[in-house]
C-alpha positions in Angstrom: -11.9 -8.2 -0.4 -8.8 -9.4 1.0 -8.1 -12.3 -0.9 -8.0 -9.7 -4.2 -5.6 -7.5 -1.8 -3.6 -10.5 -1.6 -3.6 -11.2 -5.1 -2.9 -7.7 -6.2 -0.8 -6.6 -3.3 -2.7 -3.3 -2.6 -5.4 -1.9 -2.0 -6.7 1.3 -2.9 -10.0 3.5 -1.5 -11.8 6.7 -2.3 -13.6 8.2 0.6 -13.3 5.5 3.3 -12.3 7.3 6.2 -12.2 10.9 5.1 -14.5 12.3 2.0 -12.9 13.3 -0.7 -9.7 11.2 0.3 -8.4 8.5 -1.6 -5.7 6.0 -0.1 -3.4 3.3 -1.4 -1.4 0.7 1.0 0.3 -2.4 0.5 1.4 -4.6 3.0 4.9 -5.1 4.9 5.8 -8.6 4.7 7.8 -10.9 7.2 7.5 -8.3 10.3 6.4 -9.2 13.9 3.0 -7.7 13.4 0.8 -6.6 10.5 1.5 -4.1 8.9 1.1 -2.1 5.7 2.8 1.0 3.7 0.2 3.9 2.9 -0.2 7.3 1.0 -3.5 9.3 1.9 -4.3 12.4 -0.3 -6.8 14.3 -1.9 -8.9 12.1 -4.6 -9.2 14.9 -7.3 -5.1 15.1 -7.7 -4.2 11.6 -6.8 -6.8 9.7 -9.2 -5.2 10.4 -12.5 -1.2 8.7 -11.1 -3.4 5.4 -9.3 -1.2 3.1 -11.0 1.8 5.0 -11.0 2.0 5.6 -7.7 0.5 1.8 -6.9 3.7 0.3 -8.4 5.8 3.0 -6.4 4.3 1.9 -3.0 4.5 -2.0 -4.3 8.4 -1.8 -4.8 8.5 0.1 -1.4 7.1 -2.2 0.9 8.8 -4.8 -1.2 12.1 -3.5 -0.5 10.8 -2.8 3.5 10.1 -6.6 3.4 13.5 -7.7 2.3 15.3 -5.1 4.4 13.0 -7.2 7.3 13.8 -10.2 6.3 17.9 -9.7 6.1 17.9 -8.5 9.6 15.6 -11.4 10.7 18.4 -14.0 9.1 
């Protein structure tokens, strides 16, 4: 599974941790440790936006990453 989250940059889950839950994260690049950018919510009224809200959290941490990496240089 992780080399597709690397490929896609996210990762998305129904009912991992909490039933009924679905959650979508993508990782924060070129910080000191990992880490990753999430949104948790109920599955029934996040299912139908998936993608949208994929690409949302994509350009986030991508902008996170940069903001990292300009203080880092």
């Amino acid at each position: 599974q992780v080399k597709e989250i690397r490929r896609k940059g996210y990762c998305v889950t129904y009912g991992e941790r909490i039933n009924g839950a679905l959650c979508i994260s993508a990782p924060v690049k070129n910080y000191l440790c990992p880490a990753s950018l999430s949104i948790v919510g109920p599955e029934n009224r996040f299912k139908a936006r998936v993608k949208e809200v994929v690409e949302e959290l994509k350009a986030s941490a991508r902008s996170i990453s940069l903001d990292i990496s300009d203080v880092l240089s």
